[in-house]
DRENKOLMAR-236517 format. One line per 10 residues: their letters; for each residue x, y, z of C-alpha. Coordinates in steps of 0.5 Angstrom, whole numbers. Layout:
<atoms>
A	X Y Z  ...
</atoms>
This chain:
<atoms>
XXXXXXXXXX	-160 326 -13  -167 323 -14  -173 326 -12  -178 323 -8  -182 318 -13  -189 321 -16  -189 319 -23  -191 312 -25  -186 306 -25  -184 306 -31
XXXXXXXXXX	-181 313 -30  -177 311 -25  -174 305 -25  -169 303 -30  -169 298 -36  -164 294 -32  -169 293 -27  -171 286 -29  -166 283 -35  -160 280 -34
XXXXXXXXXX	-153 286 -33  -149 287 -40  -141 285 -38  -138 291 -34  -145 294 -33  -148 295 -26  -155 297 -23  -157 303 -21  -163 303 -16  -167 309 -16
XXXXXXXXXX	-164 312 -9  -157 313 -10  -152 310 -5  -150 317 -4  -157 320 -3  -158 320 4  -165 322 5  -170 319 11  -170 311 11  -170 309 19
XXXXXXXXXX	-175 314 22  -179 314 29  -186 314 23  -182 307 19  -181 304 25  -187 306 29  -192 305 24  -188 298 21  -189 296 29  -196 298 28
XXXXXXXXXX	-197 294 22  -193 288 25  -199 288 31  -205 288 27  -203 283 21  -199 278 26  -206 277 29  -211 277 23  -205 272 20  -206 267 25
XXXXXXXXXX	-213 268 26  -214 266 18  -209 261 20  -213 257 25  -219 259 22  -218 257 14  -212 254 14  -209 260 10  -206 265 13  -206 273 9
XXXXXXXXXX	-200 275 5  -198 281 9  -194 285 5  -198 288 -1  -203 291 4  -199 293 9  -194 297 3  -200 299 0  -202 302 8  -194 305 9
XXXXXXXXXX	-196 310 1  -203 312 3  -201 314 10  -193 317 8  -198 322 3  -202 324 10  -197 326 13  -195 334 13  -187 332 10  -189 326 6
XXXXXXXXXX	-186 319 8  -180 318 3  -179 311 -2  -175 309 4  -179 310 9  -184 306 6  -179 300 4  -178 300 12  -185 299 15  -186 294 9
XXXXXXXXXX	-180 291 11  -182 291 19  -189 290 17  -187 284 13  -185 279 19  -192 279 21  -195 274 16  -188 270 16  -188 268 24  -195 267 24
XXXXXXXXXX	-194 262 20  -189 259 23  -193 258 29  -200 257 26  -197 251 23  -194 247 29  -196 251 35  -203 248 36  -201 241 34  -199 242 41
XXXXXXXXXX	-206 243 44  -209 238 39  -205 232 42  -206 236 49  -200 238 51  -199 243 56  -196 249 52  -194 256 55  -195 263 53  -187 264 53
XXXXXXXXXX	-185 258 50  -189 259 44  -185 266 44  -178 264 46  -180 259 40  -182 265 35  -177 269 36  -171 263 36  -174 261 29  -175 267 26
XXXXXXXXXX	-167 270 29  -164 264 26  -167 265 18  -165 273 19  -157 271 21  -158 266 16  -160 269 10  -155 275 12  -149 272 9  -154 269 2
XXXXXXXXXX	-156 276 0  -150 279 -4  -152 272 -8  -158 272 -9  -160 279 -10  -154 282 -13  -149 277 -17  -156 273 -18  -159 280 -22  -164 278 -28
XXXXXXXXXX	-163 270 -28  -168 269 -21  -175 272 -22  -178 274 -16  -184 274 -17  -187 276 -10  -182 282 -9  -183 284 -17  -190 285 -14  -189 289 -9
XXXXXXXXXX	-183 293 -12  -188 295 -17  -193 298 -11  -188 302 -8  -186 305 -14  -191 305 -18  -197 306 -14  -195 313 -11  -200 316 -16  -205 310 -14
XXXXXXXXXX	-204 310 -8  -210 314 -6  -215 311 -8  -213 304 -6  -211 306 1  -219 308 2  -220 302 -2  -217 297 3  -219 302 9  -226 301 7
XXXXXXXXXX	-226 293 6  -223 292 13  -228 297 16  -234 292 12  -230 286 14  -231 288 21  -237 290 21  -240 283 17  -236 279 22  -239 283 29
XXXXXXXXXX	-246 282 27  -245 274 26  -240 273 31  -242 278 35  -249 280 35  -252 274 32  -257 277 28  -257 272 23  -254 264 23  -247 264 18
XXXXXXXXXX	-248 257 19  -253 256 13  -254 248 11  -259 244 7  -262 240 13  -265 246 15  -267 249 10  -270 245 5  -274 241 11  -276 235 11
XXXXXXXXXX	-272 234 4  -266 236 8  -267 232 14  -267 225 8  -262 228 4  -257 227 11  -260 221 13  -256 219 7  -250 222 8  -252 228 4
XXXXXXXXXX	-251 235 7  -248 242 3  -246 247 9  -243 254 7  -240 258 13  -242 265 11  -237 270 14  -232 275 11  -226 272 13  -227 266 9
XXXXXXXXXX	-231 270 3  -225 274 2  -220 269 3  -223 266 -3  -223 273 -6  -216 273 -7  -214 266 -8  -219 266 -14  -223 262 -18  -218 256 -21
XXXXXXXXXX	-215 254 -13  -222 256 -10  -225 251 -14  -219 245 -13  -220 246 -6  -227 245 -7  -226 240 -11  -223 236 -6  -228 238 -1  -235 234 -5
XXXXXXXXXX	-230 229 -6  -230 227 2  -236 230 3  -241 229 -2  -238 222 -5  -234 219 0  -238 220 6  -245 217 3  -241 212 0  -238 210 7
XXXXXXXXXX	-245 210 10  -249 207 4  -244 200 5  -243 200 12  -249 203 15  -253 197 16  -247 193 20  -246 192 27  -241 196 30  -233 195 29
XXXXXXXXXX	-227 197 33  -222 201 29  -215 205 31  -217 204 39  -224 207 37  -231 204 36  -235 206 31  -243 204 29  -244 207 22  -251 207 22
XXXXXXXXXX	-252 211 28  -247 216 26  -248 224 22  -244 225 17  -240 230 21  -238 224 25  -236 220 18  -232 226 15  -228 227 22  -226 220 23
XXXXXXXXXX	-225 217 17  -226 222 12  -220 227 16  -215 222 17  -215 221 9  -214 228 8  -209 229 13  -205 224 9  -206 227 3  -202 234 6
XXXXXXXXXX	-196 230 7  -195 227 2  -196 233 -2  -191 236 2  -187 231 0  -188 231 -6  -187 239 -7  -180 238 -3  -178 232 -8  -180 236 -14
XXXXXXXXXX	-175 241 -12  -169 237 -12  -164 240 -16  -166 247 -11  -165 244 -5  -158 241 -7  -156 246 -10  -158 251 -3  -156 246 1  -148 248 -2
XXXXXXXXXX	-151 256 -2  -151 255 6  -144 253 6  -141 258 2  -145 263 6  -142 260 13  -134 262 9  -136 268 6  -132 274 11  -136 279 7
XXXXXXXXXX	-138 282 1  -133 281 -2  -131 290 -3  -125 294 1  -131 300 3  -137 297 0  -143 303 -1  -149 304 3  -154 300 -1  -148 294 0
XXXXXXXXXX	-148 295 7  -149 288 12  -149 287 18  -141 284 20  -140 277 19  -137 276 27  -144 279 29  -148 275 25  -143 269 28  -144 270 35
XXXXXXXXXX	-152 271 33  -152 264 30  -148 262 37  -152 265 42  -159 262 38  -156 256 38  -155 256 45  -161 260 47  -164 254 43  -162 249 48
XXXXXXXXXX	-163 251 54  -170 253 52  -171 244 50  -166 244 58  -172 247 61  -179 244 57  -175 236 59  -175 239 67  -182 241 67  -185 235 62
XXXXXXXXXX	-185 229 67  -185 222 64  -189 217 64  -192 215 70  -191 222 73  -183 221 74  -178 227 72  -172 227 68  -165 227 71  -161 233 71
XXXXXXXXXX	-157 229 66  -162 226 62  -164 233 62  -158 236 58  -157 231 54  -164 232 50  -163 240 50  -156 238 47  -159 233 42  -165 238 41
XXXXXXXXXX	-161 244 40  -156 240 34  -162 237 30  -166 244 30  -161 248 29  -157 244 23  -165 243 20  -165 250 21  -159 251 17  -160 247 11
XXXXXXXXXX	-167 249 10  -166 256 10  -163 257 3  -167 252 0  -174 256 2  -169 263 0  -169 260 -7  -176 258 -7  -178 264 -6  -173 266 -11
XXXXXXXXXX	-176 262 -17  -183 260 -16  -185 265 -11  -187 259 -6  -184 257 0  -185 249 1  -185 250 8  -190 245 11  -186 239 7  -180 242 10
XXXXXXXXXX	-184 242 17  -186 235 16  -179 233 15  -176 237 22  -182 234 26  -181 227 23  -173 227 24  -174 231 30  -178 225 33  -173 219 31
XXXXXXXXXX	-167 224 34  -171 225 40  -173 217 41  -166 215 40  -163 219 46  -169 215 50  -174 221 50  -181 219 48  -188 221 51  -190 227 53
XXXXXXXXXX	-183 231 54  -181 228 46  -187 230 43  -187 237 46  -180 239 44  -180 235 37  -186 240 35  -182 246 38  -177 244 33  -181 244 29
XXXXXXXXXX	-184 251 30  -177 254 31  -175 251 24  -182 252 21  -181 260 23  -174 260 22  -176 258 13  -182 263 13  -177 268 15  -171 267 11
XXXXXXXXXX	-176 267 5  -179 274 7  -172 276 8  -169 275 1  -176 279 -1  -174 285 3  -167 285 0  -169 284 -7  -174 290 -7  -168 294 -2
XXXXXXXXXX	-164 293 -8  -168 295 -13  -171 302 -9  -163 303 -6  -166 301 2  -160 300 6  -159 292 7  -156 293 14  -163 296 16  -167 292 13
XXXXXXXXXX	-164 287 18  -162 290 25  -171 292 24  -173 285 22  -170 283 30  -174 288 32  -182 285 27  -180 278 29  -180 280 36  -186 284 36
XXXXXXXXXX	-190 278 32  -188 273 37  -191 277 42  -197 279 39  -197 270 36  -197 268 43  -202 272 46  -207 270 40  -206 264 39  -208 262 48
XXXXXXXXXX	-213 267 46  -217 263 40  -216 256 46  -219 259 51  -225 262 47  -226 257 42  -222 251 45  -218 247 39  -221 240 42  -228 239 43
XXXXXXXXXX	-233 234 46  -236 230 41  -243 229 43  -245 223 40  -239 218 42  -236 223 48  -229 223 46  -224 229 45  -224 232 38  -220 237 33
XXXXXXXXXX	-225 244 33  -226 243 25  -232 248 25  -227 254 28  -221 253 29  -220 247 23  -211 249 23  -210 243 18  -202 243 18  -202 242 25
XXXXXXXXXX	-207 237 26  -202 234 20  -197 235 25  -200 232 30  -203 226 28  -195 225 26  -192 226 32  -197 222 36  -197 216 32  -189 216 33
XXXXXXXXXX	-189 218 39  -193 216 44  -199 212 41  -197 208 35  -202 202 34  -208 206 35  -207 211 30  -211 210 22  -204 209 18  -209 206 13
XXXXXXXXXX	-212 211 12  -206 215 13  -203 212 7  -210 212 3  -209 220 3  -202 219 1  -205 215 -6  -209 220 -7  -204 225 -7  -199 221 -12
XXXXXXXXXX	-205 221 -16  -207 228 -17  -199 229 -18  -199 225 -24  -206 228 -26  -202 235 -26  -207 238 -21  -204 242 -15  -204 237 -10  -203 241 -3
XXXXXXXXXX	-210 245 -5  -214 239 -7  -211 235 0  -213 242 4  -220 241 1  -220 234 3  -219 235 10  -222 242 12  -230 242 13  -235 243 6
XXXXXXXXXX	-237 250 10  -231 253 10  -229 251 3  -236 253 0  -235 260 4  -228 261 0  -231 259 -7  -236 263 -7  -231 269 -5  -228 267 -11
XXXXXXXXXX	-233 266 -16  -236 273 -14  -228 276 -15  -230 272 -22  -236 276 -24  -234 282 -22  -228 281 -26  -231 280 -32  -236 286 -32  -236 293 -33
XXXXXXXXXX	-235 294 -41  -229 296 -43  -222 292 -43  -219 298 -39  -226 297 -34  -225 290 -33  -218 290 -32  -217 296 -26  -224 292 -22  -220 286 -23
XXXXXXXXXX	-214 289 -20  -218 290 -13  -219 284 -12  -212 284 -7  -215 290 -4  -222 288 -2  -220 281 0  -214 283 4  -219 289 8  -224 284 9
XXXXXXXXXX	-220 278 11  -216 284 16  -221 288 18  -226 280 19  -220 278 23  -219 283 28  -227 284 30  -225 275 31  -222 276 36  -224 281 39
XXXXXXXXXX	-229 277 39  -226 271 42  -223 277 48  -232 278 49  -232 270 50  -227 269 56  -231 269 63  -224 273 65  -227 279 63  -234 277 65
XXXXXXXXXX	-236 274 57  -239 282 56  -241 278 49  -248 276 54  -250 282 53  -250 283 45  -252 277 43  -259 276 40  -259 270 37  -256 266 43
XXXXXXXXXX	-256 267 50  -250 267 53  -248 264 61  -243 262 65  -244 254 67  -240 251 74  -235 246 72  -233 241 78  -229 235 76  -232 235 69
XXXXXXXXXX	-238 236 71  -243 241 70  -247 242 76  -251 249 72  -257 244 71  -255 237 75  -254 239 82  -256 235 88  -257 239 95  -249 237 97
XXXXXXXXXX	-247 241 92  -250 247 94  -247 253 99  -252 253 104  -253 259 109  -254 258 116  -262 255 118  -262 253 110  -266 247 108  -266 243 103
XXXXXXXXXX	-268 237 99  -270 234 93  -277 230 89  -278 228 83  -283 232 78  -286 231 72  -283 235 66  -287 235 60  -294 232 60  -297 225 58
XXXXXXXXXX	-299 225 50  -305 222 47  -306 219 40  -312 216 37  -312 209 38  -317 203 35  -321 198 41  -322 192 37  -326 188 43  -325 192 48
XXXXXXXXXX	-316 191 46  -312 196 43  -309 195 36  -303 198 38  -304 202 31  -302 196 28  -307 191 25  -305 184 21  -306 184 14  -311 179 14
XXXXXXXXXX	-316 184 18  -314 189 14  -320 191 8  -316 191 2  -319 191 -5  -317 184 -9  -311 184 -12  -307 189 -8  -300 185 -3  -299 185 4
XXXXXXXXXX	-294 183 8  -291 183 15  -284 183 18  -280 186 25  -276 192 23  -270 194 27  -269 202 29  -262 202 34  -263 210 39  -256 211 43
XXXXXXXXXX	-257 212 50  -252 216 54  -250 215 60  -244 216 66  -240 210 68  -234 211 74  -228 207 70  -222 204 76  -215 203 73  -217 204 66
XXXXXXXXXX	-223 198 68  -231 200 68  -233 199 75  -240 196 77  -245 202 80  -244 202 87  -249 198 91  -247 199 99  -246 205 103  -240 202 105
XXXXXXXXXX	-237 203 99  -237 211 100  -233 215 104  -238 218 109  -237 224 114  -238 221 120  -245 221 123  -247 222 115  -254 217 115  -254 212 109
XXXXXXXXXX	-258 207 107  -261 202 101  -267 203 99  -273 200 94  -275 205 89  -280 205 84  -279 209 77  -283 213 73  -284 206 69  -287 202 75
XXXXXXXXXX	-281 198 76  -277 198 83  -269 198 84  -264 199 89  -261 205 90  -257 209 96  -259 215 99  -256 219 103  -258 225 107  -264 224 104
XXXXXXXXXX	-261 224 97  -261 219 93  -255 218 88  -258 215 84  -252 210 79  -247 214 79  -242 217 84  -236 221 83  -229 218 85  -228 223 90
XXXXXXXXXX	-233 219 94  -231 212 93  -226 208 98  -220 207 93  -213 206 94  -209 213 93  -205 209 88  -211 207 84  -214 212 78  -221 214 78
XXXXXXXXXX	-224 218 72  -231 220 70  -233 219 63  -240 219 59  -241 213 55  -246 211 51  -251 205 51  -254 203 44  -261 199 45  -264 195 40
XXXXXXXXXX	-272 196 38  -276 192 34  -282 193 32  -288 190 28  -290 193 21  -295 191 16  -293 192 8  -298 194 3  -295 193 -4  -288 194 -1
XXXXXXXXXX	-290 200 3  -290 201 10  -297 202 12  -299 207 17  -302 206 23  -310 204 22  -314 210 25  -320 208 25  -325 202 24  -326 203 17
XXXXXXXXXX	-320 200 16  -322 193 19  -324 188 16  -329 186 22  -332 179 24  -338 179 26  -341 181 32  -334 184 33  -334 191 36  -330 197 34
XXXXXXXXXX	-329 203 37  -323 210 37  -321 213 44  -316 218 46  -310 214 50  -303 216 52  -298 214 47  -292 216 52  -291 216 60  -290 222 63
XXXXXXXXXX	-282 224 64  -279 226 71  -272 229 73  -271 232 80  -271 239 82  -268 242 88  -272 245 93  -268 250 98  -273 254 104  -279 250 100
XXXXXXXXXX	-277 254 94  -274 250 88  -267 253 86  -265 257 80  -259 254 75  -253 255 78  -249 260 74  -242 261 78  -237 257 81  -239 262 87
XXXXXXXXXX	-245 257 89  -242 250 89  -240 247 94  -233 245 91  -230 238 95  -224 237 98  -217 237 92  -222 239 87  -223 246 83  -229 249 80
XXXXXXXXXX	-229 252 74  -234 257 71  -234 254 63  -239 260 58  -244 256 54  -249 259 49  -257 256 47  -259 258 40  -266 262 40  -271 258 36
XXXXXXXXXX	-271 262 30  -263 263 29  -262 256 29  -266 254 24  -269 256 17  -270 263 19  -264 264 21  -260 261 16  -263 264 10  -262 271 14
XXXXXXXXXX	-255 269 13  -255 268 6  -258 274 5  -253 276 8  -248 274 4  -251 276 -2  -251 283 0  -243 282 2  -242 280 -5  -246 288 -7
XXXXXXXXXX	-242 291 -3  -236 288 -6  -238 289 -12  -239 296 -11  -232 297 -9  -229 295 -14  -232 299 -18  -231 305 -15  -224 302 -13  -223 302 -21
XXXXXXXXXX	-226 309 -23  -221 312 -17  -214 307 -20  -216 310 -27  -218 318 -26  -210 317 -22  -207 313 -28  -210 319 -32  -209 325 -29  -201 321 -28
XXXXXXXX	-201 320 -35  -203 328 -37  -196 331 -31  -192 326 -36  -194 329 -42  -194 336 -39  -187 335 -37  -184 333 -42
</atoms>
């Protein structure tokens, strides 16, 4: 029998480990079948849980956040070694392949989800916390049975002829980092701390701005360089930081490739030729490129090339692997027959769960599966708000059922051997596909809308988890062969991770909705848009631009543009660079790849310090430490965070907050009535008065300004009175400026509908006084405007007032008007010449005269304030003061205001020299990191002298 590992690996594993067997040979792991030492324990299984919980929430909150989610099993195998050495009877090798292996289901089901779940927000589907549970645990139960019956295969009869390359790293940890173990458990133990406390002091605290840009700090430079297009922004987190970190220097700097490509050439040159046209229609939208930031450009020209370039290269990654997908695809069948491992009495290392077991497990999924698409059709309603008969009902969950479950089928093996060969599980490729097929399925059947799309994307999510977990699995099973695990427990305790992770996954994932939202408002043009800037979830975005397109919406959606970002992926195909990276790069905001290459290049640096070969090497080495602890210990202070910002626990981040002020808004019918309320909205106490005026809000400003005869220039003079030396050139001309005005229109049945002008237009409460009356402006001008009780209403009416059919459709939205201003301007050798300040300037007839005085250059502005008891009234701040109308509901939204100093250049360079010190700090780690791994491999190396 075996003694617990305590020496390096190569003490322990055999020299059969990795090569292919001799005839007649087998292998002999280093804990005997016979042995029976603890393998499944209240310490492996609990701390596998633990692990399950903590790294399912920071791989979903990277996901969203950065598009890349954690690899889990390193730092979690690292954590099972240093945590078993804490314990009064150390952990066993097997203890520690267990929590591993438990552990591991985090990363996989996160992915599973991140990558279609929010696709389901983004196209504004109602979703529920237990259909993503329901769907997470489906799928990843499906890829542990399927992958059952694959195991002998790929890890035994296959031994020495597929390389696993990501079990190999792990298998290499467990064994021969038990004499390192120390030292780089506190490694990663003090990373998580620095992650989390970096990101709390940003995020939560903000005591600097993370989001550094040129605009601000480089002033009016910054400010001419967006002008054109042109803005380098950088997302100073630790989470981003440490992603590229680990991700290192050649992909970081491919993903940033792609990013200057769509931010720094495609953006200005999109807004160099077209800026000067007029506005344009495109894809169901408007679009006025001279008016436009180019934040606005990237994400509605820019974002759909690159979602194009994702599936593309999803595809191309699936294509490419042909001969395994053909070759897994008859894996799944023979699996399907085999009865089991093929030995009258297999031994313990042998041992898997019974093949009628894992039949009626299949069975029952597909089932489950079933009735959970029975239930998304019933509840989904039709278009036109019509519900699905019971029989149509059952048709969809029976064709639903079929088509996930067959993909589920066939695609298992391919992303088992994927793993296998290369190390990488062409998961979104094989995602894309399910979602697409999915949808024709469901459109052939006469499902289409919102029903359709809801239950292709659950599919999707179901197949998505289902590959993530069958390619984890075979990993567990290979590192359990190679130590001596059993696999039956390694199977039965994958159940009880998936659960766990999808749990922990449908808690988190409406946690980072409600907190930070995956659609945002667009300021400028008003419209409902992805939140690149938090939440970017670019495979999801993908998924759902594709299942929207099919579904519901064909003819508004950038197809060209969609297909000019499939160019670009067939073209970094042929060039030989990695496309997927490229493409992430393409579509995910510069701040977030510049964060991620600025990991990298420090991971660099640090890399190629320390003097010494053997130096260098173990600092090298840290890196997966480092960057796991900050991007782990980042994504937990994240969300608990988000859980600071939901007004359900009061939004307690209003009272840690220094660089923003934080208050909760009343949102009524989409209307925030914090600021803009009226005398009706308002909860009156008996005896109360209340009424409205018009102030003024800033005082009127004066500017100098030439009397010519008693008349103003207007700070403009023709060029024949200006007093120019001989020989210099002066031209006049009307230049054109365009402003954008927003403004609130009532739209009836899809049709604008003109502002109301009779009192008999309004549902008034009987006895209510209305009347027309003329009114002046603040500009002197009168129009007519109703007033009731007193209030005038000014243009707009909200549709609950207004006398409409019940069947008619009335919605509110902001729109903006765009107001040409010409102006006159004089050039003095081409150059626009500034306003003539004084008489000198002139060139005066005589007799003329001339004189500068002080006058106002703009009209005093107005706005209405609230007076109750004589007394104006407060900003509203909760759902409580509002006087809510009939049918509708108040909702109390958190918003924030930057202090002065935070939003500009103060804070952002506070931010940056904060993420210097973040790059010391790694650095300091890293060295000590290595200094701990080489007195270990010393003192490791001097035991087996002395021993032998």
């Amino acid at each position: 029998m075996h003694d617990a590992p305590s020496k390096s690996g190569s003490k322990l594993l055999p020299d059969s480990a990795y090569r292919k067997l001799k005839d007649g040979e087998t292998y002999e792991p280093i804990v005997p079948a016979g042995d029976k030492r603890a393998e499944v324990t209240p310490w492996s299984v609990g701390l596998g849980v633990i692990m399950v919980v903590i790294f399912s929430a920071a791989c979903v909150y990277m996901a969203l956040r950065a598009g890349n989610a954690i690899e889990a099993s390193i730092p979690i195998a690292i954590l099972a070694i240093f945590f078993g050495r804490l314990k009064k009877t150390k952990s066993t090798i097997l203890e520690n392949v267990m929590v591993q292996s438990i552990g591991q289901a985090s990363g996989v089901v996160a992915a599973g989800a991140t990558f279609v779940i929010p696709a389901l927000y983004i196209n504004q589907q109602a979703v529920s916390w237990w259909q993503i549970l329901l769907a997470c645990t489906v799928g990843g139960f499906l890829g542990i049975v399927l992958i059952i019956p694959l195991r002998k295969y790929f890890v035994k009869d296959m031994h020495g002829e597929l390389p696993f390359p990501e079990a190999t790293a792990i298998n290499e940890i467990l064994v021969a980092g038990e004499s390192t173990a120390g030292g780089a458990g506190k490694i990663l133990l003090l990373s998580f701390a620095l992650g989390a406390l970096f990101d709390f002091l940003v995020e939560g605290v903000h005591l600097w701005n993370s989001g550094i840009s040129t605009t601000a700090v480089l002033g009016d430079s910054g400010a001419w360089l967006r002008g054109h297009g042109f803005e380098l922004q950088i997302a100073g987190i630790a989470a981003l930081f440490g992603l590229g970190y680990i991700i290192g220097i050649k992909y970081a700097s491919i993903i940033a490739s792609g990013s200057v490509l769509a931010v720094l050439v495609i953006v200005p040159v999109i807004k160099l030729v077209g800026g000067g046209n007029a506005a344009f229609a495109y894809a169901g939208h408007t679009y006025n490129l001279g008016t436009m930031s180019p934040g606005a450009v990237f994400g509605a020209f820019v974002k759909p090339i690159g979602i194009g370039a994702i599936a593309v290269s999803g595809l191309i990654g699936i294509l490419r692997m042909g001969k395994i997908v053909a070759g897994s695809v008859s894996l799944g069948f023979k699996g399907l027959g085999r009865k089991g491992g093929g030995e009258a009495a297999p031994e313990r290392t042998q041992w898997d769960l019974k093949p009628k077991t894992v039949l009626l497990f299949e069975l029952g999924l597909m089932v489950t599966m079933g009735v959970i698409f029975f239930i998304v059709a019933a509840v989904t309603p039709q278009e036109g708000g019509v519900s699905y008969t019971t029989g149509e009902c059952l048709t969809f969950a029976v064709v639903g059922m079929i088509v996930g479950f067959l993909l589920s089928f066939l695609f298992t093996p391919v992303a088992a051997q994927a793993i296998a060969i290369v190390g990488v599980n062409p998961v979104s490729g094989m995602t894309l596909i399910t979602v697409v097929l999915s949808i024709i399925a469901m459109i052939l059947t006469g499902l289409s809308g919102s029903a359709g799309m809801v239950i292709a994307l659950i599919i999707g999510t179901a197949v998505c988890t289902a590959l993530s977990t069958s390619g984890a699995l075979v990993t567990d099973f290979k590192i359990g062969y190679w130590i001596g695990s059993t696999p039956r427990n390694q199977q039965i305790w994958k159940f009880l991770g998936v659960v766990v992770a999808a749990l922990v996954i449908a808690f988190v994932v409406p946690l980072m909705d409600q907190a930070y939202h995956f659609l945002v408002q667009d300021p400028v043009t008003g419209q409902m848009v992805s939140n690149d800037k938090v939440l970017p979830a670019p495979q999801a975005n993908m998924l759902a631009a594709v299942s929207k397109g099919l579904m519901s919406d064909a003819t508004n959606q950038p197809w060209l543009l969609y297909g000019v970002g499939g160019l670009v992926a067939v073209l970094l195909f042929m060039a030989g660079v990695p496309m997927l990276a490229f493409a992430l790069g393409m579509y995910l905001p510069l701040a977030i790849n510049l964060a991620v290459l600025a990991g990298a290049v420090v991971a660099w640096i640090i890399s190629k310090t320390g003097g010494r070969e053997d130096v260098k090497k173990m600092r090298a080495e840290q890196g997966t430490l480092i960057a796991s602890g900050l991007m782990a210990g980042a994504a937990i202070i994240g969300l608990v965070t988000a859980v600071l910002r939901l007004p359900a626990v009061g939004a307690p981040i209003r009272y840690l907050s220094v660089g923003e002020t934080y208050g909760f808004h009343p949102v009524v019918a989409g209307q925030d009535k914090s600021a803009s309320f009226l005398c009706r909205d308002l909860k009156l106490a008996p005896g109360q008065r209340c009424e409205s005026r018009w102030v003024v809000d800033e005082p009127a400003k004066t500017r100098p300004e030439v009397f010519l005869d008693g008349r103003p220039l207007h700070g403009l003079a023709p060029c024949a009175m200006l007093a120019l030396p001989a020989g210099r050139d002066c031209r006049e001309k009307f230049s054109g400026g365009e402003r954008s005005v927003p403004r609130m229109e009532l739209v009836v049945d899809g049709k604008v509908r003109p502002p109301v002008s009779t009192c008999d237009e309004l549902k008034l409460v009987p006895g209510q006084p209305c009347e027309v009356r003329e009114t002046t402006t603040w500009d002197g001008e009168t129009k007519r405007e109703l007033v009731v009780d007193e209030v005038p209403l000014g243009e707009f009416v909200p549709c609950e007032q207004l006398k409409l059919d019940e069947k008619r459709k009335c919605e509110v939205r902001e729109t903006v008007d765009r107001v040409a201003l010409a102006s006159f301007e004089v050039l003095v050798d081409g150059k626009a010449r500034g306003p003539v300040t004084s008489c000198e300037e002139l060139r005066l007839p005589e007799g003329s005269s001339c004189e500068v005085r002080q006058v106002e250059s703009e009209k005093a502005k107005t706005h209405r304030e609230i007076l109750v008891d004589g007394k104006p009234r407060a900003p509203l701040t909760s759902c409580g003061e509002v006087n809510v109308p009939k049918g509708q509901s108040c909702e109390e939204v958190l918003a924030s205001e930057a202090q002065h100093w935070y939003d500009g250049r103060t804070g952002q360079l506070l931010g940056f020299a904060a993420l210097l010190v973040l790059a010391v700090l790694c650095y300091f780690l890293a060295s000590l990191g290595a200094k701990w791994a080489l007195a270990a491999t010393a003192a490791a190396k001097k035991d087996d002298e002395g021993s032998s």
